[in-house]
C-alpha positions as CSV (number, residue, x, y, z in Angstrom):
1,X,-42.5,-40.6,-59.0
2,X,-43.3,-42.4,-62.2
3,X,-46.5,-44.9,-62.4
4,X,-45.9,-48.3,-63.5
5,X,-48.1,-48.8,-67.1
6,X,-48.7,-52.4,-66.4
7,X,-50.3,-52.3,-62.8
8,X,-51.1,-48.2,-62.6
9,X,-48.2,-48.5,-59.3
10,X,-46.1,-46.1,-58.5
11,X,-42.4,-46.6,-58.8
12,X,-39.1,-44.6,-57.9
13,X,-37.0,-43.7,-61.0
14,X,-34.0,-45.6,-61.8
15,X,-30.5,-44.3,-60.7
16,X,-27.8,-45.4,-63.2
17,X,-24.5,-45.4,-61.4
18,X,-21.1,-46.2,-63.3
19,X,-18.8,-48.6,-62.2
20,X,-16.9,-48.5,-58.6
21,X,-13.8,-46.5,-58.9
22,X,-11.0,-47.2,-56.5
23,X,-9.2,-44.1,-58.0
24,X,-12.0,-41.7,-57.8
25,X,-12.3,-43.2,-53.9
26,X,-9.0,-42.4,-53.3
27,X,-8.7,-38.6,-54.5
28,X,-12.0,-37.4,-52.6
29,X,-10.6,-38.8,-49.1
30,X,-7.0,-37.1,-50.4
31,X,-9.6,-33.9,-51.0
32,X,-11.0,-34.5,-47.6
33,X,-8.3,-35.3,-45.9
34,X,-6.4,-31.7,-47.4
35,X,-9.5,-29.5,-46.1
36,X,-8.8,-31.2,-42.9
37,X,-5.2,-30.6,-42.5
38,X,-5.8,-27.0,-44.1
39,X,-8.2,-25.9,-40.8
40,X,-6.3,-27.8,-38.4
41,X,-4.6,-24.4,-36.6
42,X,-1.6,-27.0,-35.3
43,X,-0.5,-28.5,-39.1
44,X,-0.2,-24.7,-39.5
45,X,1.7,-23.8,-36.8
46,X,4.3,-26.8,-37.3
47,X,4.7,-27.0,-41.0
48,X,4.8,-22.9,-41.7
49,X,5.1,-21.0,-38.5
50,X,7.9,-22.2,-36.6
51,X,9.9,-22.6,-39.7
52,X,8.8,-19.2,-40.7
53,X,10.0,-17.7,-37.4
54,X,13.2,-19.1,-37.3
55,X,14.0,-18.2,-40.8
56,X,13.3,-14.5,-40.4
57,X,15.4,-14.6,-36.8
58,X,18.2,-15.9,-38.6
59,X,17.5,-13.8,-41.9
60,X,17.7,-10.9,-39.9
61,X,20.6,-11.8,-38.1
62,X,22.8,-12.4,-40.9
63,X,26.1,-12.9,-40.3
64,X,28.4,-16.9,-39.5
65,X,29.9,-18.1,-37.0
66,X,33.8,-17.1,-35.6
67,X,35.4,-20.8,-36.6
68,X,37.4,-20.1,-39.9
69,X,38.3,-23.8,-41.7
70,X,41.9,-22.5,-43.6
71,X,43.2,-26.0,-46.2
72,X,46.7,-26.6,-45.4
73,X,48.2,-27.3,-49.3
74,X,49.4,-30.2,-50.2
75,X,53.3,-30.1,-49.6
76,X,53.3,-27.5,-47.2
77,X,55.3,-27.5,-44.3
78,X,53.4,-28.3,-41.4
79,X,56.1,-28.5,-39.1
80,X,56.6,-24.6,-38.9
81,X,55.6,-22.2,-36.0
82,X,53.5,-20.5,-38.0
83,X,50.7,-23.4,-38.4
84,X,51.3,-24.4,-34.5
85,X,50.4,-20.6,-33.6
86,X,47.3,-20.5,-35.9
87,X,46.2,-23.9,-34.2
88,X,46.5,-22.2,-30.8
89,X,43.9,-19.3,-31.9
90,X,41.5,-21.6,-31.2
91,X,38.9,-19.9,-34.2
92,X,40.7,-21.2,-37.1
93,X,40.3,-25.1,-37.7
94,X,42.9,-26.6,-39.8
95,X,41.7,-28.6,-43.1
96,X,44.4,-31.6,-44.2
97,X,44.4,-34.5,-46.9
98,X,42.8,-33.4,-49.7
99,X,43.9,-32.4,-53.1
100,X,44.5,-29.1,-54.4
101,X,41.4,-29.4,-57.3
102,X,39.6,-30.5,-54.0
103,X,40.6,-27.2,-52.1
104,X,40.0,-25.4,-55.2
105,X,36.3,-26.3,-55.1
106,X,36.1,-25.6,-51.9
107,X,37.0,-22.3,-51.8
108,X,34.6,-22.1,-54.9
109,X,31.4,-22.9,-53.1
110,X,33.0,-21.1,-49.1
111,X,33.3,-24.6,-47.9
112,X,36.8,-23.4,-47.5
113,X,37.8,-19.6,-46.2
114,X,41.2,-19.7,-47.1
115,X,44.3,-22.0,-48.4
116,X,47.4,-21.6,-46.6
117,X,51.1,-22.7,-48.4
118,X,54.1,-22.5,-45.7
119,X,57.6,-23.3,-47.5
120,X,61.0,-22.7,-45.9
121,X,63.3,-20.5,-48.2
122,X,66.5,-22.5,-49.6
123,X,69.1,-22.1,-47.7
124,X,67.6,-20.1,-44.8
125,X,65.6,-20.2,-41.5
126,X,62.8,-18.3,-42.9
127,X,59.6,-19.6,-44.6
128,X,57.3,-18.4,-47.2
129,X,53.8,-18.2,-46.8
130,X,51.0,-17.6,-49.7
131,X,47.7,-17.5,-48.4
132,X,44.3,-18.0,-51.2
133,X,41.2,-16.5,-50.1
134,X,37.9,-16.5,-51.4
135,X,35.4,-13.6,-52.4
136,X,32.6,-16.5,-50.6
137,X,34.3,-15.9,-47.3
138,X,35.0,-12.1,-47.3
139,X,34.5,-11.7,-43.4
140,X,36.1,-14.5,-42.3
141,X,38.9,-13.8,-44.8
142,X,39.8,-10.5,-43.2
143,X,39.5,-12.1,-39.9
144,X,42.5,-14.3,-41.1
145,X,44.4,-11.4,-42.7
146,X,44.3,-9.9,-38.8
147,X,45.4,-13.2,-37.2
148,X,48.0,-13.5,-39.5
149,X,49.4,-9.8,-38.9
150,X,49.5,-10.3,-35.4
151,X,51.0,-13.2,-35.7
152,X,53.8,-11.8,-37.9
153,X,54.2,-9.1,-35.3
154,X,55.5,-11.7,-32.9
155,X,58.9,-11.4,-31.5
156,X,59.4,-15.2,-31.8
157,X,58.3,-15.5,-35.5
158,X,59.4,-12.4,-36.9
159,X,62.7,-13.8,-37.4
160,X,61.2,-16.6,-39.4
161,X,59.3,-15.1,-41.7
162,X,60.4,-14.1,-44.8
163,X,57.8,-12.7,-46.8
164,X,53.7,-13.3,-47.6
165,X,52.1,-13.6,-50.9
166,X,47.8,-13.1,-50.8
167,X,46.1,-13.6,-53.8
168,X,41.8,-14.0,-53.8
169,X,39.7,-16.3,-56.0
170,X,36.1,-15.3,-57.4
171,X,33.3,-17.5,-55.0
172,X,29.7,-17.2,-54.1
173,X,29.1,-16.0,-50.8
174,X,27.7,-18.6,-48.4
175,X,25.1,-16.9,-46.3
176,X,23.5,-17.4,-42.5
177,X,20.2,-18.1,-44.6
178,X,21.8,-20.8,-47.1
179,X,22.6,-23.1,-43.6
180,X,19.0,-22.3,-42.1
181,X,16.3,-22.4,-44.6
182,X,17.2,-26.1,-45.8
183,X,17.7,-27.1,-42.3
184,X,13.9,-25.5,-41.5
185,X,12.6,-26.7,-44.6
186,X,13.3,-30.6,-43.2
187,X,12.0,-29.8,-39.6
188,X,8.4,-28.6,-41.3
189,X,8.7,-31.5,-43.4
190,X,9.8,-34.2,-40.0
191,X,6.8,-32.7,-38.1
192,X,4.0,-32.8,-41.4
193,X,5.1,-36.5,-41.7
194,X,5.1,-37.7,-37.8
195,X,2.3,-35.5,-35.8
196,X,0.6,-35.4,-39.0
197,X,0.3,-38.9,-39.7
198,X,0.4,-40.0,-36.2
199,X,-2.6,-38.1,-34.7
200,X,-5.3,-38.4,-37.8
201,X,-4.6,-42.2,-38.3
202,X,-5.2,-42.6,-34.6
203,X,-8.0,-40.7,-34.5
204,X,-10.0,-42.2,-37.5
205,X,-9.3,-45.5,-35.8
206,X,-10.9,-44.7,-32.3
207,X,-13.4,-43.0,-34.0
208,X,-14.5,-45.9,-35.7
209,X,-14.6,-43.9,-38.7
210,X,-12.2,-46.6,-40.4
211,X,-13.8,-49.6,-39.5
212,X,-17.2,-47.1,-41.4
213,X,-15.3,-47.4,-44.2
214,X,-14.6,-51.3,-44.0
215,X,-18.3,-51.4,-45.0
216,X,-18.1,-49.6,-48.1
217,X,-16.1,-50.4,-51.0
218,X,-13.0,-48.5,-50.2
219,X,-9.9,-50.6,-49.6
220,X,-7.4,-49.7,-47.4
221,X,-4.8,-49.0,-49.9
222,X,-7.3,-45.8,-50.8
223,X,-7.1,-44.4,-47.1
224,X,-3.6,-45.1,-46.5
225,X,-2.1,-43.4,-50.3
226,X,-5.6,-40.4,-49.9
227,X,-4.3,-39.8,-46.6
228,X,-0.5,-39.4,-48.3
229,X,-1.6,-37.6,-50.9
230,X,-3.3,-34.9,-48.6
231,X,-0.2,-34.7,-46.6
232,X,2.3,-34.6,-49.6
233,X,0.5,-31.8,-51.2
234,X,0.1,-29.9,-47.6
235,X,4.1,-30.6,-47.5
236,X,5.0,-29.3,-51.0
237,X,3.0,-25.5,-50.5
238,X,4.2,-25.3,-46.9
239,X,8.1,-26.3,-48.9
240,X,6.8,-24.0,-51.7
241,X,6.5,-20.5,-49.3
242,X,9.5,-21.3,-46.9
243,X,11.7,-21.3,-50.2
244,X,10.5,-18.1,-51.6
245,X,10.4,-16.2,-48.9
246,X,13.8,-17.1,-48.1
247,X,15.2,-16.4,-51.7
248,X,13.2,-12.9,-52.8
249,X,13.2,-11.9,-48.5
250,X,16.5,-12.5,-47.8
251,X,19.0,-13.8,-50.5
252,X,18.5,-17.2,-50.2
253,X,20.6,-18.9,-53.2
254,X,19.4,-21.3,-56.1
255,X,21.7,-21.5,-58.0
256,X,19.7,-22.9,-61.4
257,X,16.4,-21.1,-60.0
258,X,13.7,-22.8,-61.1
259,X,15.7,-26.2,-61.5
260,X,16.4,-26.3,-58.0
261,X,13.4,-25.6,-56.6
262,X,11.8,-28.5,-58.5
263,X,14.9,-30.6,-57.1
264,X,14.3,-29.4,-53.5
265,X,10.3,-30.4,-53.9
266,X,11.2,-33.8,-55.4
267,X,13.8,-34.2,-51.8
268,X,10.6,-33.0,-49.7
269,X,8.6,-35.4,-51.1
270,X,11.0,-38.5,-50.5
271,X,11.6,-37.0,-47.3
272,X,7.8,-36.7,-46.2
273,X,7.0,-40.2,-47.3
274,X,10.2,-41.3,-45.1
275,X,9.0,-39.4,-42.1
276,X,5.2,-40.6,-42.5
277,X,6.6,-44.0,-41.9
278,X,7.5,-43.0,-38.7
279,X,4.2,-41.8,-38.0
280,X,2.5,-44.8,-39.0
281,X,4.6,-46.2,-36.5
282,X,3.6,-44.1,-33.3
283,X,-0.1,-44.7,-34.8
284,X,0.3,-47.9,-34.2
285,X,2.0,-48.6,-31.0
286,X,0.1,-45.2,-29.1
287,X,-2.6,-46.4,-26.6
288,X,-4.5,-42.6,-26.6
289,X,-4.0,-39.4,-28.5
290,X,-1.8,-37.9,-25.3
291,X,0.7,-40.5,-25.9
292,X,1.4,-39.5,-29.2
293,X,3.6,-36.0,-28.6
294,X,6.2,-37.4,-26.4
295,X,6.7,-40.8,-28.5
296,X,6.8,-38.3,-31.8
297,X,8.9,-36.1,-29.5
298,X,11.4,-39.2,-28.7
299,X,11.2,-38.9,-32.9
300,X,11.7,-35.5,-33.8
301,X,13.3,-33.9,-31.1
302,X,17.1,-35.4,-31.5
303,X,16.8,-35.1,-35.4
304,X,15.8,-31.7,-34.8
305,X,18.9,-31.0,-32.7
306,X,21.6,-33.4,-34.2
307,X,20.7,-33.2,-37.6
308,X,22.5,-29.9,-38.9
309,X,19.0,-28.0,-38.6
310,X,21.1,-25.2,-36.8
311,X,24.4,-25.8,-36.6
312,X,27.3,-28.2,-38.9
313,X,27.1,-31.5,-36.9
314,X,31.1,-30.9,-37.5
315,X,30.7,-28.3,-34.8
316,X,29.7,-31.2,-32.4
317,X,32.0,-33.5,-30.0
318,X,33.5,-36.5,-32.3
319,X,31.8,-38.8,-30.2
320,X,28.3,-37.4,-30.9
321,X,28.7,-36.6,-35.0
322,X,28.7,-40.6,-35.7
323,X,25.0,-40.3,-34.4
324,X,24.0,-37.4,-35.7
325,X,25.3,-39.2,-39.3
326,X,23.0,-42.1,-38.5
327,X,19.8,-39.5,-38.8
328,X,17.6,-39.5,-42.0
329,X,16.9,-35.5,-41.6
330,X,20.8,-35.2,-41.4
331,X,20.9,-36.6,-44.9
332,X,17.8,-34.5,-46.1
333,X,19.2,-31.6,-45.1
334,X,22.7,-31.9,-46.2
335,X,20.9,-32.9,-49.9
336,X,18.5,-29.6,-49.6
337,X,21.6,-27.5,-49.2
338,X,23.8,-29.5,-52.0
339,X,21.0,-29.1,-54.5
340,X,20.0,-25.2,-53.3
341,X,23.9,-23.5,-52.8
342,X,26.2,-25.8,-54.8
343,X,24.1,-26.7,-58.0
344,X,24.0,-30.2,-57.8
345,X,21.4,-32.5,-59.2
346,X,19.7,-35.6,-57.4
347,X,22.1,-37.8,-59.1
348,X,24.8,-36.0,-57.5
349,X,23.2,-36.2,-54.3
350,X,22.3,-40.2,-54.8
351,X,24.2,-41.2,-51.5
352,X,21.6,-39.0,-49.4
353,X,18.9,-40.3,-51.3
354,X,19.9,-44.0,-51.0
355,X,20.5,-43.4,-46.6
356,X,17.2,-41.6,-47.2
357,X,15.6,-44.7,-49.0
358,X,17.2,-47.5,-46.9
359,X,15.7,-45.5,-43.7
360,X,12.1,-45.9,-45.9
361,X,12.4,-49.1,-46.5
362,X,13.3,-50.3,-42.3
363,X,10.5,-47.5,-41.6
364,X,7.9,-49.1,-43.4
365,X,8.8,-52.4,-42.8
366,X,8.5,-51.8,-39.1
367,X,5.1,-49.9,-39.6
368,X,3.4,-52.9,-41.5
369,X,3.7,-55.2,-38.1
370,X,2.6,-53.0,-35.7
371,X,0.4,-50.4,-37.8
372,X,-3.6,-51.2,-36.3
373,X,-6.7,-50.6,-38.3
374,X,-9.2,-51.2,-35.7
C-alpha cells in the first residue's frame, strides 16, 4: 500500500491494463479448450485409438479382395464366348465405355487389373485375345492368368481360340493400407467434429458456464471459433500420427511425401469444420447429455458404413451406392485417397471439395436456427 501525500490515506496501487483484446480472448479459451480435449480419455479413444486399431488389423492383414475389374478395349468383340465365360466366374467384373488413354491410367494407378482385347481372326472361327496387365495388380493378375488357362482348357472354347498375346505395364501397387488409412483418417475426423462438438457445447450451456461468459467481454464469436480452433488443432495431430504410422509402419503411399501430407491436413481441416456443423446441430436440438450418442450415432453411424471407410461403395447393391454418394465423408475419403495414392492436388480434387463445401454451407445454415446459447 502506498499513502496518499495530500491526506496521509492509504491507497491501493494503480493497475494499468491495455486495451480489450477479442483476439487474445479467443486463443486462451482455444488454449483451454485444447487442455480439455487433451485429458478427455473419450476424444482419445475416438479420434486415435479406434482408428489406430483398425489400421494395424488391416496393416497386418495385407492383402485385397477376390473381385478382379479387367477393361474390355475399345473395339473388342464382346460378342465372343470368351467374355460370356469370364462374366460367369463371378470374381472378375467387366469394365466398358471408356477410352483406351482412360484404361491406360487405370492400369497406371491398379484402378484397373487387367485390359482384355478379343478379335476374331480373318477368315476363321477363332479369336485372338491380348490381355495388358499391370505390375499394381500382380496377385490379382495371376489370378486372371489361371482363369484364363482354364478357361482355354475348355472343350467348348478350345476350338475357338486361336492364340493369346500377354504383355505387362510398369504401375504402383495399390495396397490393403492405401483403401483403409484414408477411410480411418475421415472416421477420427467425423467423430472429433460431432461427439466433440456436440457434448462440450452442451455442456458449457447447462453449466451455465456460457451464460458466465455473457458477463464478460467475450463475444460469442470468440467461444464458437476458440472452441474450433481447439478442435482443429486436436484433429490435425490425431491426422498427423494416423498418417505416419501408416506410411513408415506399413507402406502407406504418398506419392509427393511431404506435399501430400500438407494436402491431406488441408482436406481434414475442411472436413472437421464440415462435421462440427453437425455437431452444433445435435447441441442444439439435444434435451440432456444422454441424448447426444444416439442422435450423433443416427450421424455417424451410416457415413461410417456407406461411405467407403471399409469397403468401395461400388461393392454395394446399385440401389444403395446413390446414397452412399449423397454422404460428405464419402467425398472426404475418396479426396484423402486421390491426393495420398494417385498424386493429385486439391484442384484436381475440386468436385469433392465443392460436395464437401455445399454440405458446409446446408450444415451451418441449419445449425444457426436451432444452435441454443442458454
Amino acid at each position: 500500500m502506498q499513502k496518499d501525500i495530500n491526506n496521509g490515506t492509504d491507497k491501493a496501487p494503480s493497475r494499468r491494463s491495455g486495451p480489450y483484446s477479442n483476439t487474445t480472448a479467443t486463443l486462451a479459451l482455444a488454449k483451454a479448450s485444447f487442455r480439455s480435449i487433451m485429458r478427455s480419455p473419450s476424444a482419445v479413444v475416438f479420434t486415435l485409438a479406434f482408428p489406430l486399431i483398425f489400421i494395424l488389423v488391416f496393416g497386418f492383414l495385407g492383402g485385397g479382395g477376390t473381385r478382379i475389374d479387367v477393361g474390355i478395349t475399345p473395339g473388342s468383340d464382346t460378342n465372343n464366348p470368351i467374355i460370356s465365360m469370364l462374366q460367369k466366374t463371378g470374381m472378375i467384373r467387366l469394365v466398358k465405355d471408356k477410352s483406351k488413354d482412360e484404361f491406360n491410367k487405370l492400369l497406371e494407378k491398379g484402378n484397373v487389373d487387367a485390359m482384355i482385347d478379343v478379335h476374331r481372326k480373318v477368315n476363321t472361327a477363332a479369336y485372338s485375345v491380348n490381355v495388358i496387365y499391370t505390375s499394381a495388380s500382380r496377385d490379382k493378375g495371376g489370378i486372371l492368368k489361371s482363369v484364363l488357362n482354364n478357361l482355354f482348357y475348355d472343350k467348348t472354347l478350345k476350338p475357338t481360340i486361336a492364340e493369346i498375346k500377354e504383355s505387362s505395364v510398369k504401375g504402383r501397387e495399390y495396397k490393403t493400407i492405401d483403401f483403409i488409412l484414408p477411410g480411418q483418417l475421415g472416421f477420427s475426423l467425423l467423430s472429433t467434429g460431432v461427439f466433440g462438438t456436440a457434448f462440450v457445447f452442451l455442456s458449457l450451456r447447462q453449466t451455465l458456464v456460457i451464460k458466465r461468459f455473457f458477463a464478460t467481454p467475450v463475444k460469442r464469436s470468440s467461444i464458437v471459433i476458440g472452441e474450433g480452433i481447439a478442435r482443429i488443432g486436436f484433429a490435425l495431430i490425431g491426422a498427423l500420427f494416423i498418417i505416419l504410422i501408416g506410411h513408415f509402419f506399413f507402406g502407406f503411399t504418398l506419392v509427393h511425401g511431404v506435399v501430400t501430407v500438407a494436402n491431406m491436413l488441408l482436406l481434414a481441416i475442411m472436413g472437421i469444420i464440415v462435421f462440427m456443423g453437425f455437431g452444433f446441430i445435435i447441441s442444439g436440438i439435444a434435451k440432456s447429455e444422454s441424448m447426444v450418442p444416439p442422435i450423433s450415432n443416427i450421424v455417424t453411424l451410416p457415413q461410417f458404413l456407406l461411405s467407403g471407410t471399409f469397403f468401395s461403395i461400388e461393392a454395394f447393391p446399385t440401389w444403395l451406392q446413390p446414397i452412399s454418394r449423397a454422404l460428405p465423408l464419402t467425398y472426404l475419403n475418396d479426396a484423402m485417397r486421390k491426393v495420398a495414392f494417385e498424386g493429385m492436388g486439391l484442384w484436381d480434387v475440386k468436385f469433392q471439395i465443392m460436395i464437401l463445401l455445399i454440405w458446409g454451407i446446408v450444415i451451418y445454415a441449419i445449425a444457426v436456427k436451432v444452435f441454443k446459447w442458454e
